[in-house]
C-alpha positions as CSV (number, residue, x, y, z in Angstrom):
1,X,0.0,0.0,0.0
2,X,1.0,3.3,-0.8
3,X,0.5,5.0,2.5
4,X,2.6,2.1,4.0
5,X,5.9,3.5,2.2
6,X,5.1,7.0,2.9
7,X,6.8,6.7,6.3
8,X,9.7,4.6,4.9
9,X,13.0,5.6,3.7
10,X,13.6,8.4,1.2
11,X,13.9,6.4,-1.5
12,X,10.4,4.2,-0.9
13,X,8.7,7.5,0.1
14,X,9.7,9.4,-3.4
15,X,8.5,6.5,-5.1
16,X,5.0,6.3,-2.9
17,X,4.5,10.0,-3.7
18,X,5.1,9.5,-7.1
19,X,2.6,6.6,-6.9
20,X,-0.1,8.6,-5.2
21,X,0.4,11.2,-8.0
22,X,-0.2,8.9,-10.4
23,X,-3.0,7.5,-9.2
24,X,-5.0,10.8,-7.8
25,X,-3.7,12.7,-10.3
26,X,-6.9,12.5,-13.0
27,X,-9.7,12.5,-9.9
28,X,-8.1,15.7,-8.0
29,X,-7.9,17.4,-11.7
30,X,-11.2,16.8,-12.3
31,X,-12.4,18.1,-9.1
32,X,-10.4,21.0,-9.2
33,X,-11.6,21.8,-13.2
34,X,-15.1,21.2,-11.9
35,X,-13.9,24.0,-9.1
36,X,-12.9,26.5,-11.1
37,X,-13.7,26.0,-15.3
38,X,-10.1,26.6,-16.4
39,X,-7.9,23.9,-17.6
40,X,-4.7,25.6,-17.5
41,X,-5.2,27.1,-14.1
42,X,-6.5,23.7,-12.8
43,X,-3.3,22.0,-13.9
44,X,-1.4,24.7,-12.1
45,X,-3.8,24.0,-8.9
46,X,-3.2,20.2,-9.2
47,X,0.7,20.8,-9.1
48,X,0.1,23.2,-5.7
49,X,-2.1,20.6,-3.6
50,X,0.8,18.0,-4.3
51,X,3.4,19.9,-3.0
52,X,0.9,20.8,-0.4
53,X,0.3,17.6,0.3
54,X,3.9,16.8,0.2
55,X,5.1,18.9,2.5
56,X,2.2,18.1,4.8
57,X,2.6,14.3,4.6
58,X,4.2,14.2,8.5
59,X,0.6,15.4,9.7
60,X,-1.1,13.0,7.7
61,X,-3.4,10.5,9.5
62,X,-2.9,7.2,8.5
63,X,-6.6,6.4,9.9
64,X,-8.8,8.3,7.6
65,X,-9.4,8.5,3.8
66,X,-6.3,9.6,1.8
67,X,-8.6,10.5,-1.0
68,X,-10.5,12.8,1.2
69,X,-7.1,14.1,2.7
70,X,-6.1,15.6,-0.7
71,X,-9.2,16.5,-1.8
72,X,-8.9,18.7,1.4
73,X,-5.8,20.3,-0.5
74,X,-7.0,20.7,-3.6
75,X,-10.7,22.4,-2.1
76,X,-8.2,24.8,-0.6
77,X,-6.4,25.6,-3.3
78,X,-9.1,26.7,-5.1
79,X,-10.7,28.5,-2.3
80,X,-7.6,30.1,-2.0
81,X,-7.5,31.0,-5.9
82,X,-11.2,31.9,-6.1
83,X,-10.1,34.5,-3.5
84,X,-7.0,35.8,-5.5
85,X,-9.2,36.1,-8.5
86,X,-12.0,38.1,-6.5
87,X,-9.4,40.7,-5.6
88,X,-7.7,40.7,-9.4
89,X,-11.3,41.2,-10.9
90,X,-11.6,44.0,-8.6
91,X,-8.4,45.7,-9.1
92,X,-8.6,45.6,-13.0
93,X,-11.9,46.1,-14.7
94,X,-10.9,44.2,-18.1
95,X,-12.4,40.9,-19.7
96,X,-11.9,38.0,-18.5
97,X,-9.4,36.0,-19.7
98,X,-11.9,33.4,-21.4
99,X,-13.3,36.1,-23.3
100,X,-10.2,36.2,-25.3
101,X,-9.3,32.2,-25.4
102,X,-12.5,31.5,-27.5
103,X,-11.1,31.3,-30.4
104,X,-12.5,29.1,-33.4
105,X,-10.1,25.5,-33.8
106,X,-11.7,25.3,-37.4
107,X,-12.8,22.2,-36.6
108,X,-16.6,21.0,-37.9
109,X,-19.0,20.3,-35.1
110,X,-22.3,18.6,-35.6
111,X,-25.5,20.5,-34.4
112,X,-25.8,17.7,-31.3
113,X,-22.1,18.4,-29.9
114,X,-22.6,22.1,-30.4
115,X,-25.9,21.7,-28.1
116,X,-24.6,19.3,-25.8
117,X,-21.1,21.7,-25.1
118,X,-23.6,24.2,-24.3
119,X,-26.0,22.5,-22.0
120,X,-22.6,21.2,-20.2
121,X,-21.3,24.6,-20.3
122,X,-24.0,26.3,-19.1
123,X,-24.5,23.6,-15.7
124,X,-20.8,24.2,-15.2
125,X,-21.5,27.2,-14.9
126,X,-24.5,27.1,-13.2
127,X,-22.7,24.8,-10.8
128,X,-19.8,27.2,-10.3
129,X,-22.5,30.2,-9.3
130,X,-23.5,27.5,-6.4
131,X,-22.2,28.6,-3.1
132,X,-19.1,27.0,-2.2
133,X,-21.0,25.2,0.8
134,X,-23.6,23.7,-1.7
135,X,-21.0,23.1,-4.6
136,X,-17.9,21.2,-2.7
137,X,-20.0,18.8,-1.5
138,X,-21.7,18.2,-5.0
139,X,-18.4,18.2,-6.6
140,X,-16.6,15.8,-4.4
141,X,-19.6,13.5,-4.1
142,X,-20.3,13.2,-8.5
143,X,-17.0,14.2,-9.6
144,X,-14.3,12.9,-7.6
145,X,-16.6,10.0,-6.6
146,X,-15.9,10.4,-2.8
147,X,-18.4,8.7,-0.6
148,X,-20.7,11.2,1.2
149,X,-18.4,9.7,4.4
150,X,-15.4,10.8,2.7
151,X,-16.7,14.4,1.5
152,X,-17.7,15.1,4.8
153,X,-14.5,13.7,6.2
154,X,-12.5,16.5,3.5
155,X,-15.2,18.9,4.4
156,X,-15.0,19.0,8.0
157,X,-18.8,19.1,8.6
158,X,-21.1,15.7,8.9
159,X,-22.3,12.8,6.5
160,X,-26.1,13.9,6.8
161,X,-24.6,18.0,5.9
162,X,-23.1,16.1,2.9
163,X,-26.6,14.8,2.2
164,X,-28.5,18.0,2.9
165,X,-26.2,20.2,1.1
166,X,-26.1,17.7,-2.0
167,X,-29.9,17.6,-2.2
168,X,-29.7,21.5,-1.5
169,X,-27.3,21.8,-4.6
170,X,-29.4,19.7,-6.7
171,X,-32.7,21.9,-6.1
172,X,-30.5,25.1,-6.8
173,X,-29.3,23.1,-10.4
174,X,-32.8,22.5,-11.0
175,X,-34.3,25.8,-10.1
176,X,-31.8,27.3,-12.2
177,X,-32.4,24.9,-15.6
């Protein structure tokens, strides 16, 4: 097991953290795309809550859910950059960087894909207006497939908030459709 190594010698516990990396890598990106809608951004995310998670491995708790542990990070992280980007959108009153990345890739879509991009567009977005307390735990629960044990675990609030925020999120998604 992974974890087991972690607390080995240097050598076992680069190769368990390059391990873990490789196996949370995909979940933790997708959670922290479905956090904050940009790809490039999210890849720089991803590489912060690893070395986050690196240089917290001594506090670690072998007892509970590793996958919740870094999911812990990563929801961080992007609270942390949702903040940063609050006080940059303040500070300079320009486009947002989106505006200028949509750029046609020449590419021939079909009538269906161009609908179903923008009905997954728009519930991203939809999903990214939720409050943070309503959209973690929808995130973590659907996208990074963590049991509603597990989200509240990363969370630090209870199973049944999980549930109620979940259900919560789900009326908001609905509401808003």
């Amino acid at each position: 097991m992974v974890t087991a190594h972690l607390a080995g010698p240097t050598a076992d516990r680069q190769a368990a953290f390059a391990a873990l990396m490789r196996r949370h890598k995909q979940p933790l990106y997708r959670l922290i795309l479905a956090q904050i809608g940009d790809p490039d951004e999210a890849l720089d995310l991803l590489q912060e809550s690893f070395v986050a998670a690196h240089a917290a491995l001594s506090r670690y708790d072998r007892d509970r859910s590793l996958r919740a542990w870094l999911a812990r990070i990563a929801i961080n992280k992007c609270r942390d950059w949702h903040r940063r980007r609050r006080v940059r959108h303040m500070l300079a009153r320009v486009l947002p960087i989106e505006a200028g990345e949509r750029v046609a890739d020449g590419a021939a879509d079909t009538e269906t894909n161009a609908i179903g991009r923008d009905d997954l567009a728009r519930t991203m977005a939809d999903i990214a207006r939720l409050p943070a307390p309503l959209r973690e735990p929808l995130l973590l629960c659907t996208i990074h497939e963590l049991s509603q044990a597990e989200a509240a675990q990363a969370l630090g609030i209870s199973a049944k908030a999980v549930e109620t925020r979940i259900r919560r999120a789900r009326a908001a998604l609905a509401a808003a459709a």
